[in-house]
KEBATOR-428706 format. One record per residue: x, y, z of N, C-alpha, C in turn; residue in one letter. Coordinates in steps of 0.1 Angstrom, whole numbers, padded with zeros to 4 digits, always signed. Layout:
BEGIN
XYZXYZXYZa ...
***
This chain:
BEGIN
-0271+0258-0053-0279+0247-0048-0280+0248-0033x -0293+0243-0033-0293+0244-0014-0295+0232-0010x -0288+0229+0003-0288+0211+0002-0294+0212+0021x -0303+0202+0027-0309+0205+0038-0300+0193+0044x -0295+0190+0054-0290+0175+0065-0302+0178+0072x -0307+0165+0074-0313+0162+0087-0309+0152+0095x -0304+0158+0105-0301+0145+0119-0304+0149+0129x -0309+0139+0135-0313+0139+0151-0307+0151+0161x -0294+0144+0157-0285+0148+0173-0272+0154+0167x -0263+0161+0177-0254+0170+0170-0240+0164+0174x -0239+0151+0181-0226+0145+0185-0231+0127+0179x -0217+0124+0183-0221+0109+0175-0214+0106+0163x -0212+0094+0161-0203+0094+0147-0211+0097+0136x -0224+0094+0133-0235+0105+0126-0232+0119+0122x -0234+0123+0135-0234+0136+0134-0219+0146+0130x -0207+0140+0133-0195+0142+0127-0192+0141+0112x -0197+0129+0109-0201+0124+0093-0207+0134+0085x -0218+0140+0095-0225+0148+0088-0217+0168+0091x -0211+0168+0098-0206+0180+0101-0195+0181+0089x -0188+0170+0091-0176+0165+0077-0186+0170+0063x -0194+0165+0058-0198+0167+0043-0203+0185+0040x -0209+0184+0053-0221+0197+0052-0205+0209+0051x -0192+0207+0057-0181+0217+0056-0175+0214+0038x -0171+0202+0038-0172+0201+0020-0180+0210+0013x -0192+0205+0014-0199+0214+0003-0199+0229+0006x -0200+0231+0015-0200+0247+0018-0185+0252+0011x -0175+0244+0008-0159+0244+0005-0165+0245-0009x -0170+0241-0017-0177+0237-0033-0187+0249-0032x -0191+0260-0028-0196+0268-0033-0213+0266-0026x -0217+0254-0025-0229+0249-0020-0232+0255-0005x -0247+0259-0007-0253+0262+0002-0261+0252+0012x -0255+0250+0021-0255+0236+0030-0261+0238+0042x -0271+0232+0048-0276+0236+0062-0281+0225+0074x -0275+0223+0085-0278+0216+0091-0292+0215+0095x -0301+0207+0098-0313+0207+0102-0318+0193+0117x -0318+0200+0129-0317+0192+0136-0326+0196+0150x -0327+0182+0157-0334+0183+0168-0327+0185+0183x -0315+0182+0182-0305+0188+0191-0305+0200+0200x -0303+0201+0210-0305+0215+0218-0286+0218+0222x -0278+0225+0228-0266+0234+0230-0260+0241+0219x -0250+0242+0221-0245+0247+0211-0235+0238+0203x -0236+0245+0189-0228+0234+0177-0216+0239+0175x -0206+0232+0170-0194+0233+0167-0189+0243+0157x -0198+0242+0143-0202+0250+0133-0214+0259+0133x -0214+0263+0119-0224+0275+0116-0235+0267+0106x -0246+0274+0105-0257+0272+0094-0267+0258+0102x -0263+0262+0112-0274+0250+0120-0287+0255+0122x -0300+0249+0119-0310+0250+0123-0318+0239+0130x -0324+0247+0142-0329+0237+0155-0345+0237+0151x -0348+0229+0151-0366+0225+0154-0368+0232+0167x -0380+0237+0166-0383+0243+0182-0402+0230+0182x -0401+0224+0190-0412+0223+0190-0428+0229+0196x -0435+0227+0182-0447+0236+0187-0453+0239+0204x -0454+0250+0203-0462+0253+0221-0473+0254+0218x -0486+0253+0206-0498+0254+0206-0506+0242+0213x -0515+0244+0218-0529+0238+0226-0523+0224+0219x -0529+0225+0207-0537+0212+0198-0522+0201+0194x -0508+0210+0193-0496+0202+0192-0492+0194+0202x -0494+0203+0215-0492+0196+0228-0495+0185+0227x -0509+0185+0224-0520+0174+0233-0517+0162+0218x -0514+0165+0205-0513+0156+0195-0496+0150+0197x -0487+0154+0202-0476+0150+0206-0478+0142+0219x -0487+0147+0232-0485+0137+0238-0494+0127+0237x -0500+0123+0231-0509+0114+0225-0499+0105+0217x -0491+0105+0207-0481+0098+0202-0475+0094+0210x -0468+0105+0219-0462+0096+0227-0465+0085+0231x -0475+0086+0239-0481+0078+0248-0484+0057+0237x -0488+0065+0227-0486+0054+0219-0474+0045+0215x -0463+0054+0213-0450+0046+0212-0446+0043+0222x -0448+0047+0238-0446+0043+0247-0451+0027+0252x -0464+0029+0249-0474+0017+0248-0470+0005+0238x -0466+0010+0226-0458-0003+0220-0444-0009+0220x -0440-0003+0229-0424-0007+0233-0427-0013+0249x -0434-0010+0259-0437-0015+0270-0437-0027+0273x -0445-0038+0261-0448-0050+0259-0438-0055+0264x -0428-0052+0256-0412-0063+0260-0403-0057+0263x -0404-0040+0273-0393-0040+0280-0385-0047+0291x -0395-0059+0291-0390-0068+0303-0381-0080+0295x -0385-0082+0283-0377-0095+0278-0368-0092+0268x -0364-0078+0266-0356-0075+0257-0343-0085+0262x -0331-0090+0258-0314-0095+0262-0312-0082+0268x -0300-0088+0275-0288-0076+0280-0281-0077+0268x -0276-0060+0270-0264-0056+0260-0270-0052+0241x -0279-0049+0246-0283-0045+0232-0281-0030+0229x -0283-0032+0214-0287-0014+0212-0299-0005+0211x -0296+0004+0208-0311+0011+0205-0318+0001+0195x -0332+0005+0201-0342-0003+0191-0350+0010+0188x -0354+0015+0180-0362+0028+0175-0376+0021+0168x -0385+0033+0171-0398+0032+0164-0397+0043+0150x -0408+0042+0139-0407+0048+0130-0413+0061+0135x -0423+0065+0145-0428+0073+0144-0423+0087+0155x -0425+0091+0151-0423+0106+0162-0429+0115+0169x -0431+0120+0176-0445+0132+0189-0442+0139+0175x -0436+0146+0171-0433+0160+0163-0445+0159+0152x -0441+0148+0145-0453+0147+0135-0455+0157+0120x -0460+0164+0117-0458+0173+0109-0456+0187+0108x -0449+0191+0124-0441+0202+0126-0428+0203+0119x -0423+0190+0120-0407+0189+0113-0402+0188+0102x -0415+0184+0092-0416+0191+0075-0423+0206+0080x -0430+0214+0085-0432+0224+0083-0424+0235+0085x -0413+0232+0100-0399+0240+0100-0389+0239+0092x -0390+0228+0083-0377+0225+0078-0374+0235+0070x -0360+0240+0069-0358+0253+0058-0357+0248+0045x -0358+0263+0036-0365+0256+0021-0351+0253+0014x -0353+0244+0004-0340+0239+0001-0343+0229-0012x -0339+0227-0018-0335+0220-0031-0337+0210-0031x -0328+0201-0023-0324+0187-0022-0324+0187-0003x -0328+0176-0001-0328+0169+0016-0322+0157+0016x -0314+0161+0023-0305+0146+0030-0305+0140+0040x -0314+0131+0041-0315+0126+0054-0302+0119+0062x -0299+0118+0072-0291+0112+0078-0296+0101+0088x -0290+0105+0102-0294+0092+0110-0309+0102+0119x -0323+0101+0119-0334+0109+0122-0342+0099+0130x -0332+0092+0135-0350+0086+0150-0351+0088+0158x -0363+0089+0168-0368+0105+0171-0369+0119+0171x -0369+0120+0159-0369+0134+0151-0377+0131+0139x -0375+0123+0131-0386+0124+0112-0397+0113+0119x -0411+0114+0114-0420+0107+0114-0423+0103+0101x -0416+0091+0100-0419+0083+0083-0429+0090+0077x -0436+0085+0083-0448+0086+0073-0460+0102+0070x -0455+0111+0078-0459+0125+0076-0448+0133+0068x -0433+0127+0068-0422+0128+0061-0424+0127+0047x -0429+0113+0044-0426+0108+0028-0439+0114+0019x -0448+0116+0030-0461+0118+0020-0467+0136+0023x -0457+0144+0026-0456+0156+0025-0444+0161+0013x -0430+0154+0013-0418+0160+0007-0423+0156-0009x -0418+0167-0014-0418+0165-0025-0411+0171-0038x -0397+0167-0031-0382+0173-0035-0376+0162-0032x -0364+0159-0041-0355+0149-0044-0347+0146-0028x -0348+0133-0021-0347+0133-0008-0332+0119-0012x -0321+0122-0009-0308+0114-0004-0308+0110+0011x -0304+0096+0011-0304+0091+0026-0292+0081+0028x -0284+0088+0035-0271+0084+0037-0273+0075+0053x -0270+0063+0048-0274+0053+0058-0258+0054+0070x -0261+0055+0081-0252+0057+0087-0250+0042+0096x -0266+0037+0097-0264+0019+0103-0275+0020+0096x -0285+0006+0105-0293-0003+0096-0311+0001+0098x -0312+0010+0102-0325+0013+0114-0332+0017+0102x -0323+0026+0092-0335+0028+0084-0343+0013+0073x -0339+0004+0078-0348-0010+0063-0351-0019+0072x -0348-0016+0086-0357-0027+0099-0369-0023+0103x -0374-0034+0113-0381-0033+0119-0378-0026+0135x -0367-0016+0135-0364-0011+0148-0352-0011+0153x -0345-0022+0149-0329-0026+0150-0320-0012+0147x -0306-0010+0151-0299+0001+0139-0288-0009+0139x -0285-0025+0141-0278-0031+0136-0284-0050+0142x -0283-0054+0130-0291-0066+0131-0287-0078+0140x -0273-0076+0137-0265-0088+0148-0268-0101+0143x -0265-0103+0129-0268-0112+0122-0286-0119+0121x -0293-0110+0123-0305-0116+0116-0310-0113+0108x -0320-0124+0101-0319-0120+0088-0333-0113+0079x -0342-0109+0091-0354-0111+0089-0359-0096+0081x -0349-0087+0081-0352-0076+0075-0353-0076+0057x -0346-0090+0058-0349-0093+0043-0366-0092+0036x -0368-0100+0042-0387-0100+0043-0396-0091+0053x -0404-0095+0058-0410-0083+0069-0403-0083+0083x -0392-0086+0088-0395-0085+0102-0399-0092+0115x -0401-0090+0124-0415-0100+0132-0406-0111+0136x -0407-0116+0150-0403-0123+0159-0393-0119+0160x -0391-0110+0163-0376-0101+0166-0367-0102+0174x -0356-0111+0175-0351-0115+0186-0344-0103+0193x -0342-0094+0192-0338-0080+0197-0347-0075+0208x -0360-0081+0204-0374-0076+0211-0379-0088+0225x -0372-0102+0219-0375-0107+0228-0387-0118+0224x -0389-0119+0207-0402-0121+0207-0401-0129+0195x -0415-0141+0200-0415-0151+0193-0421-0149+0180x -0433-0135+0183-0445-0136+0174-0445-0126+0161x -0451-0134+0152-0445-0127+0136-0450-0112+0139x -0462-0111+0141-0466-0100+0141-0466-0089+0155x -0451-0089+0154-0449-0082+0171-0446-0065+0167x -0439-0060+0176-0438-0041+0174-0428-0043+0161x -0420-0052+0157-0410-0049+0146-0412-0052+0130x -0424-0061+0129-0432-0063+0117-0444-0047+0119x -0447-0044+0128-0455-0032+0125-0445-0020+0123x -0436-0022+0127-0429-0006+0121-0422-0010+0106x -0421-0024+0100-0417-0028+0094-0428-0023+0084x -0442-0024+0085-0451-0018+0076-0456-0009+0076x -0455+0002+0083-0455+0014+0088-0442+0023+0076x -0430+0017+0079-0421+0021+0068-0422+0018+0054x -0426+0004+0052-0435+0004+0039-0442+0010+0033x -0450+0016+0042-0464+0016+0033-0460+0035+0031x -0450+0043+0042-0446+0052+0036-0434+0056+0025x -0428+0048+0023-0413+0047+0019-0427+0047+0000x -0438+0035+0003-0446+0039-0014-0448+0051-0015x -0453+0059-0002-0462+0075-0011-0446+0083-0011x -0437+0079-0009-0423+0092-0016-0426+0095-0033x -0426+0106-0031-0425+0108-0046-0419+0101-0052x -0420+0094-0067-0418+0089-0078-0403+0088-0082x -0391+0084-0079-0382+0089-0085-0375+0096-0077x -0380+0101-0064-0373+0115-0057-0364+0106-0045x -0363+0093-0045-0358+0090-0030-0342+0081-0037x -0328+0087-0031-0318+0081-0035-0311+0073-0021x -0309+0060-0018-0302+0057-0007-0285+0061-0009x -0275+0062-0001-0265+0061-0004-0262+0052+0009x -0250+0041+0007-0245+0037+0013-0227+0043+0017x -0221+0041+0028-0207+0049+0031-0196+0034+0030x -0203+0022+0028-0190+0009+0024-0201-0002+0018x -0189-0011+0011-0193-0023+0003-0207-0028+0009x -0203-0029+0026-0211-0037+0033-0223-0033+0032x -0225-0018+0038-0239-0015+0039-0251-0014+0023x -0242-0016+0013-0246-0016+0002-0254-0031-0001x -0246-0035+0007-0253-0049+0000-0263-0050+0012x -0264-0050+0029-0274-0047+0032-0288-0040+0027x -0285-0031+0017-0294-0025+0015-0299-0028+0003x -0292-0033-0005-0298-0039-0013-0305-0054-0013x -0302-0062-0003-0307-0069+0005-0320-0068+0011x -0324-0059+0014-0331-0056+0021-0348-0055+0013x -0354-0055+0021-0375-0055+0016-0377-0044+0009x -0375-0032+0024-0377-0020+0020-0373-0009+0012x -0361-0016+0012-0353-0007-0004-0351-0013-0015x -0360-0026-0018-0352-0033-0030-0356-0029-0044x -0366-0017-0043-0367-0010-0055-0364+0006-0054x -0350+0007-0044-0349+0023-0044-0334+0019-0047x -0327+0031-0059-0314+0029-0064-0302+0032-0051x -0291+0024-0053-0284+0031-0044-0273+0032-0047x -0266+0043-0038-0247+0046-0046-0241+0047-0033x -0225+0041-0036-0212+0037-0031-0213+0052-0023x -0209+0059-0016-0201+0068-0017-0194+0071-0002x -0182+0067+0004-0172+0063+0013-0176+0080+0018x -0176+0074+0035-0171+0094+0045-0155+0096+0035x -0157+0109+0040-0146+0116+0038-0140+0123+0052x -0128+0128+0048-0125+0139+0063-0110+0148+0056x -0114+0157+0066-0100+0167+0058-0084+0167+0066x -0081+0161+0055-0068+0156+0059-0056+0169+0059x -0062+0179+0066-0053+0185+0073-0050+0187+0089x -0064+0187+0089-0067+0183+0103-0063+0172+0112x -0070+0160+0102-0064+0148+0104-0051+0142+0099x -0036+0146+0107-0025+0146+0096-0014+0139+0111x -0002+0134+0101+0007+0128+0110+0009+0140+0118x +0016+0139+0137+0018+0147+0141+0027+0145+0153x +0029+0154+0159+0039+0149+0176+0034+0139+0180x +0038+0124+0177+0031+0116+0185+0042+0110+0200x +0054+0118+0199+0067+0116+0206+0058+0129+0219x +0056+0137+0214+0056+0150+0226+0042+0143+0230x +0030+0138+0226+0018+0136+0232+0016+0124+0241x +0030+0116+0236+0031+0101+0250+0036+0108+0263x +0045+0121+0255+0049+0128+0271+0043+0132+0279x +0029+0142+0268+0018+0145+0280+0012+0139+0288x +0009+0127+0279-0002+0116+0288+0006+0106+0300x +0018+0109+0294+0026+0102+0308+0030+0090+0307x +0030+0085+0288+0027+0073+0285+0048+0067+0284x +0056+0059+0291+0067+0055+0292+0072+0053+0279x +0085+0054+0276+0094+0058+0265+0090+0043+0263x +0099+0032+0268+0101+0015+0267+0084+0009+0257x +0074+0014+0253+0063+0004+0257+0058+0008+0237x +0049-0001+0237+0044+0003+0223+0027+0003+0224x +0025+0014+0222+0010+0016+0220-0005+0016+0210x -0011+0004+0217-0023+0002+0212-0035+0009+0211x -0043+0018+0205-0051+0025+0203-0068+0020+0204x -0077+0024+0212-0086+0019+0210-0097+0032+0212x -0107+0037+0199-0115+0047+0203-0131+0046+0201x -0140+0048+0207-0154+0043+0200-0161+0056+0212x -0172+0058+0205-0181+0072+0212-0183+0064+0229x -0185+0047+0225-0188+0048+0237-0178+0032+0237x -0170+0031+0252-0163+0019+0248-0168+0009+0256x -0181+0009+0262-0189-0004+0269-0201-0007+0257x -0201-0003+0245-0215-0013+0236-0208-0020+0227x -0211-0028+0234-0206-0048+0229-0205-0047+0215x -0212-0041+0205-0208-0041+0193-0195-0034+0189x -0187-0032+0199-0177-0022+0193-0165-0028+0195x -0165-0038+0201-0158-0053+0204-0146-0048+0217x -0143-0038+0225-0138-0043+0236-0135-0047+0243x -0144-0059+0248-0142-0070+0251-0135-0078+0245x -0134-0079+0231-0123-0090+0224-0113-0085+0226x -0114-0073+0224-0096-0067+0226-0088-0071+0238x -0094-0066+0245-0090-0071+0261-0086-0088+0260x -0094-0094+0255-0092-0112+0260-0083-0111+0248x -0077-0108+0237-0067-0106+0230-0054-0102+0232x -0058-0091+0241-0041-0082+0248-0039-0096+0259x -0046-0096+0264-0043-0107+0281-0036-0117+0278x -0034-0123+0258-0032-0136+0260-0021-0130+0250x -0017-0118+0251-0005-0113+0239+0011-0118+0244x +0016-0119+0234+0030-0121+0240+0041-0112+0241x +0045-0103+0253+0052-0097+0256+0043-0085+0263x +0031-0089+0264+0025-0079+0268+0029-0065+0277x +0038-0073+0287+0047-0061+0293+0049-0050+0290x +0051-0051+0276+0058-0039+0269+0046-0036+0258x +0033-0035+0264+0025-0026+0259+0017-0021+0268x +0011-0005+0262+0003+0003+0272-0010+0004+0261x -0017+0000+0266-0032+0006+0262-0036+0020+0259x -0040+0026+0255-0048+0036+0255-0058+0041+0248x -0073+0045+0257-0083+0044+0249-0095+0059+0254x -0097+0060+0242-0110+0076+0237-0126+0067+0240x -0130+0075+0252-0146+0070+0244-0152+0076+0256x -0169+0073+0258-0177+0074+0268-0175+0060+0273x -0175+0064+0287-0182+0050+0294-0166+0050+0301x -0165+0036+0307-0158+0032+0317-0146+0017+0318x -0137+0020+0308-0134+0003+0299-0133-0004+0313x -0130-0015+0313-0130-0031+0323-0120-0036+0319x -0105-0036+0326-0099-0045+0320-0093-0054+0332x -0087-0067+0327-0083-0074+0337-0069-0080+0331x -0059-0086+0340-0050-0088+0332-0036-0084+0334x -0034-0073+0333-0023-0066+0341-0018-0056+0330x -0025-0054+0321-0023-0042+0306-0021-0032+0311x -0016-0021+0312-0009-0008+0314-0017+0001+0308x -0026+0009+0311-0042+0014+0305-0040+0026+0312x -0045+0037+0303-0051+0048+0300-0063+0055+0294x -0071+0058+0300-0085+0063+0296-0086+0077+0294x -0085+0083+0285-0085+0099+0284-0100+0104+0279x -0114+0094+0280-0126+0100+0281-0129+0104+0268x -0142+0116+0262-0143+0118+0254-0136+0131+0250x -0129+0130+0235-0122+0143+0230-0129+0148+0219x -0128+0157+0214-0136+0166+0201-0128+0173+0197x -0118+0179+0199-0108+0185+0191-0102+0175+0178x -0105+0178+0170-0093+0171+0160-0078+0173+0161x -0077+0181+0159-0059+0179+0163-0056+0174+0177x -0061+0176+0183-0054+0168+0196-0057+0152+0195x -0070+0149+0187-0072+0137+0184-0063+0133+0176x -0059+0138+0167-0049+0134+0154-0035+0132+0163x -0035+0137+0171-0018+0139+0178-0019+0124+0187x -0029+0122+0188-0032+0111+0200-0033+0096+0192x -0038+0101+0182-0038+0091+0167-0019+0085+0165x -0016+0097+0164+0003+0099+0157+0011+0093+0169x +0005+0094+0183+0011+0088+0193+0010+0071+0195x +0001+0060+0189-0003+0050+0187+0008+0044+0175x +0017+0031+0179+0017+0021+0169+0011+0015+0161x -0002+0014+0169-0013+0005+0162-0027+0011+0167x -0037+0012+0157-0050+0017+0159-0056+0005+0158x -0068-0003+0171-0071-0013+0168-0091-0011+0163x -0096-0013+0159-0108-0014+0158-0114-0027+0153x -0119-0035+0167-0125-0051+0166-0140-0050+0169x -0144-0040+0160-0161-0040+0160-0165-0050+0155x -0176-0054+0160-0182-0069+0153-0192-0071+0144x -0201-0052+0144-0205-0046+0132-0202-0032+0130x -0198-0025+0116-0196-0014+0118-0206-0007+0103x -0210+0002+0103-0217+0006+0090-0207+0013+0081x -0192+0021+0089-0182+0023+0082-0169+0021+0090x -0164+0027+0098-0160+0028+0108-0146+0039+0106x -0156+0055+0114-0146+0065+0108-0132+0068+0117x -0130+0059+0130-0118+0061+0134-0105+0054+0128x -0109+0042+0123-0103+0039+0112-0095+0050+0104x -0107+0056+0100-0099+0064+0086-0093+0075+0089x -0094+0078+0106-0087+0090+0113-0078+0086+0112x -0073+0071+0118-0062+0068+0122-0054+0066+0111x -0055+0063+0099-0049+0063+0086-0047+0073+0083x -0051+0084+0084-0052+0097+0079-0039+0105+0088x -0038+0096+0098-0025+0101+0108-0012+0093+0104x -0014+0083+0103-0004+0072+0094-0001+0066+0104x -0012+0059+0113-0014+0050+0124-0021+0040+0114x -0011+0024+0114-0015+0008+0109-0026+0010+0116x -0038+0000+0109-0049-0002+0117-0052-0019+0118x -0054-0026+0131-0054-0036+0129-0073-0039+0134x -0080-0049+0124-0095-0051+0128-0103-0062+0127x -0112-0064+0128-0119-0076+0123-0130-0075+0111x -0128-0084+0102-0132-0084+0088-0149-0080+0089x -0151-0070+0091-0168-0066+0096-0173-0052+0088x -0185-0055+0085-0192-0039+0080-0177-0037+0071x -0175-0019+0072-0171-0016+0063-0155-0011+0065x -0155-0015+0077-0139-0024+0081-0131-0021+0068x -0132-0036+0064-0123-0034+0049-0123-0031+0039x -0128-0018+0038-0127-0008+0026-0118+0001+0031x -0112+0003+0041-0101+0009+0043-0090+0000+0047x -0091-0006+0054-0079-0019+0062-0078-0028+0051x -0065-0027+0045-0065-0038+0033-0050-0043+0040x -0053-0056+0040-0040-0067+0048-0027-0062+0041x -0014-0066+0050-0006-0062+0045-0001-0050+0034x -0015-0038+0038-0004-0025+0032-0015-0011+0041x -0025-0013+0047-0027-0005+0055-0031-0009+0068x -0026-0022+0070-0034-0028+0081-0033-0044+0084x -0038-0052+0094-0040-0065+0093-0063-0065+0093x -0065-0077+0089-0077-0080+0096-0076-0097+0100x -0088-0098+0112-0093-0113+0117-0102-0113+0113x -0108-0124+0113-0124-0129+0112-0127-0121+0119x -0140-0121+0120-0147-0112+0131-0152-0122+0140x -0150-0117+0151-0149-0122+0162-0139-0135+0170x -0129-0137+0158-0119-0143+0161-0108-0133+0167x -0107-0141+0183-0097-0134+0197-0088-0135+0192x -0082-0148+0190-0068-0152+0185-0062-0148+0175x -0073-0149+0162-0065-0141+0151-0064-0128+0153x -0067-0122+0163-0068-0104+0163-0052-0105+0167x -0056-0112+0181-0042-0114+0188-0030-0115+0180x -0031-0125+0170-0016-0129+0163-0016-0118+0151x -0028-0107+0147-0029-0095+0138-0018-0082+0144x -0022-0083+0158-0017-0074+0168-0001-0076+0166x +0002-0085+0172+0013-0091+0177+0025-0089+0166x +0020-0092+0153+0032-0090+0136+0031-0076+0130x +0019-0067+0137+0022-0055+0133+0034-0052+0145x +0034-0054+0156+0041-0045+0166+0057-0048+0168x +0055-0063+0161+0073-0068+0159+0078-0069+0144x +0068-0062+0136+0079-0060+0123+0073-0040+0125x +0088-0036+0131+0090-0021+0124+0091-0018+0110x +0096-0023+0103+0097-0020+0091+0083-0026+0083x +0078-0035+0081+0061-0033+0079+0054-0020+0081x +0057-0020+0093+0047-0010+0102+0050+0005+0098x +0058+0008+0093+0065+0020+0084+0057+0020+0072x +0060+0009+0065+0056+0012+0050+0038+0011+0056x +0032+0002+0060+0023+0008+0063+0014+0018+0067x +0024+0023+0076+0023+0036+0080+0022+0048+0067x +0028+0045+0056+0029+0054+0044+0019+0053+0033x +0014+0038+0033+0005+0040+0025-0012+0041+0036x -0011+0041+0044-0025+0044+0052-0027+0057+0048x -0015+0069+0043-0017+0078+0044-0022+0081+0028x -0016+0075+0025-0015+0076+0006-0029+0073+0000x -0032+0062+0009-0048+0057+0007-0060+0067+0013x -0059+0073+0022-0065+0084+0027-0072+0099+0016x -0055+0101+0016-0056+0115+0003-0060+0109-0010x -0057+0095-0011-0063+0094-0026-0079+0091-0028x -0082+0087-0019-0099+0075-0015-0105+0082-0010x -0106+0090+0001-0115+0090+0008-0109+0109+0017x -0109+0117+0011-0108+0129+0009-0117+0138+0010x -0120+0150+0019-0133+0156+0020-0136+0157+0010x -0128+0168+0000-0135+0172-0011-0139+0163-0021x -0136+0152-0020-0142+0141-0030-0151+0134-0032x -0151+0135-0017-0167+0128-0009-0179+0141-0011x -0172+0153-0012-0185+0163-0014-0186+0168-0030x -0176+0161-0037-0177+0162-0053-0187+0149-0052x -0190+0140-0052-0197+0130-0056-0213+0131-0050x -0215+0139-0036-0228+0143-0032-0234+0153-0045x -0221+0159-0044-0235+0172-0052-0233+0165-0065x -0225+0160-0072-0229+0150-0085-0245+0144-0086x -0244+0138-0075-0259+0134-0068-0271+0142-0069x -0266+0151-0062-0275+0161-0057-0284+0169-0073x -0271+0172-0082-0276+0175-0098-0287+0168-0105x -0274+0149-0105-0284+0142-0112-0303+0137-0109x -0302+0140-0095-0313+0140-0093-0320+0152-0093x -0320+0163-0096-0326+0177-0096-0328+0177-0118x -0318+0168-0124-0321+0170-0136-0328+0159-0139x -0328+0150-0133-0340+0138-0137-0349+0141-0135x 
***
């Protein structure tokens, strides 16, 4: 079987997600191929890059799109909020260059593709059994890739508070119908969503635009050799981190987007008790802010897995207080290392963080309960052991590469025999 990924970009918790499955199946005998818009070089093999057209008539039909999607986001670059996330349009310059490079293949997996697939030259060209593993929420909005509690993607969209905007029929009700009206010309039967936790499932089932497309459970995986307990005694040495202290873990691609809760952590640690005797340390892009007098370490962005796992094994506690998450795979690193993970009850958070045996959770966006979540992991050691044992237990049994790539190509069958 030949199985196509398409995603955007080649870094990103996406793009990891998807490097993770596409090595599964290749492990299963399956012929697996990246398919992306990405330009350097990849980590792995079997990648294929979109080149976009250099002819006369592509040029000038690409920048013409452009120009148009540019023209419909201009409206309200002025009144968008601070602190938001990407807002994406459905459509793309590429157009129908990027079904005509795509390599030939069986089954197509879409992944996370904005600015790269143009809906609607996409749905009403393919016509082979297409899987779409939702990585956030961009694909059943009007533009959003996480709603921040609104609810409007249930129906059309429009007045989009993301956008700034009062009016039903603003840029996010039109891409809202734009996705409609191609999401109908998919072939018959050929489009499967999959969701990666409880949460995004019922998002999506929730949802306008998929409430008559089937969908299945099916959790990331990762290969737990890589990700495995390790010197976490020798890697406090390297980092310089003091014998006396107990360390709190904090990792996100990037650690200034407010969705990734940062900021609670911080107003959490500041009001901890004994804080003295903890050191921070945290993985990401960007530049954390802290105030307070917390003992902090920033080691930037890493890509190695084993050094990541070592830096995992070096943490008492792995915190992740996202305030949405669509799964959230450092989590399942840090379990995978037999680092407790302490979080807020969010997205798909707790499908791995189950209270009192791999983890604590808060409300989400409750400071204080994070704080007093923090606090009972780091003064009962013996919790924090057996914890530590089943985070790992739960890992190899749940959520295992090869299991997560036995259940794709399960997929991948049932839909090629229907």
């Amino acid at each position: 079987m030949k199985v196509t990924h398409v995603n955007t970009l080649l870094d990103g918790g996406a793009a990891r997600a998807v490097e993770r499955l596409h090595d599964g199946l290749l492990q299963l005998g399956c012929t697996s191929l990246v398919y992306t818009l990405a330009e350097g070089r990849a980590e792995y093999g079997n990648v294929f890059r979109f080149r976009a057209s250099r002819s006369l008539l592509s040029r000038i039909k690409g920048r013409m799109r452009g120009n148009e999607i540019e023209r419909a986001f201009a409206a309200y670059r002025g009144g968008r909020p601070e602190g938001l996330e990407l807002f994406s349009d459905d459509r793309s310059v590429y157009c129908h260059d990027v079904v005509q490079q795509m390599p030939p293949c069986d089954v197509v997996n879409l992944h996370w593709i904005s600015g790269f697939i143009d809906y609607t030259t996409f749905f009403s060209a393919v016509r082979k059994p297409v899987v779409w593993t939702m990585h956030d929420m961009h694909a059943f909005t009007g533009g959003c890739h996480y709603n921040l509690q609104c609810e409007r993607f249930r129906e059309a969209c429009g007045a989009c508070p993301q956008l700034g905007s009062s009016q039903a029929d603003d840029l996010s009700h039109g891409v809202w119908k734009r996705k409609r009206d191609a999401l109908s010309s998919a072939a018959p039967g050929m489009l499967h969503v999959v969701a990666t936790s409880q949460w995004m499932r019922r998002q999506v089932e929730e949802s306008s635009l998929f409430a008559d497309v089937p969908v299945s459970l099916i959790p990331l995986g990762l290969d737990t050799e890589s990700f495995s307990p390790r010197d976490g005694q020798g890697m406090r040495s390297a980092l310089g981190i003091p014998d006396n202290v107990q360390v709190i873990l904090f990792a996100a691609d990037s650690v200034t987007n407010r969705r990734k809760g940062f900021d609670e952590l911080v107003q959490a640690l500041n009001s901890l008790n004994g804080k003295d005797k903890v050191f921070l340390l945290t993985i990401g892009g960007g530049t954390p802010v802290l105030d307070g007098g917390i003992r902090h370490l920033h080691v930037g962005h890493l890509k190695n897995d084993r050094i990541m796992s070592a830096i995992y094994s070096a943490a008492d506690i792995f915190v992740i207080p996202s305030l949405q998450e669509a799964f959230g795979q450092t989590a399942l690193e840090a379990m995978a290392c037999g680092t407790p993970v302490v979080g807020f009850d969010a997205g798909g958070i707790p499908d791995m963080v189950r209270p009192g045996v791999t983890g604590l959770l808060a409300p989400a966006g409750d400071v204080v309960a994070l704080r007093e979540c923090i606090e009972r992991v780091l003064r009962e050691p013996g919790e924090r052991r057996f914890m530590a044992m089943q985070c790992r237990q739960v890992v190899e049994n749940e959520f295992g590469l090869r299991l997560q790539a036995e259940r794709y190509l399960d997929l991948y069958k049932s839909m090629l025999s229907g």
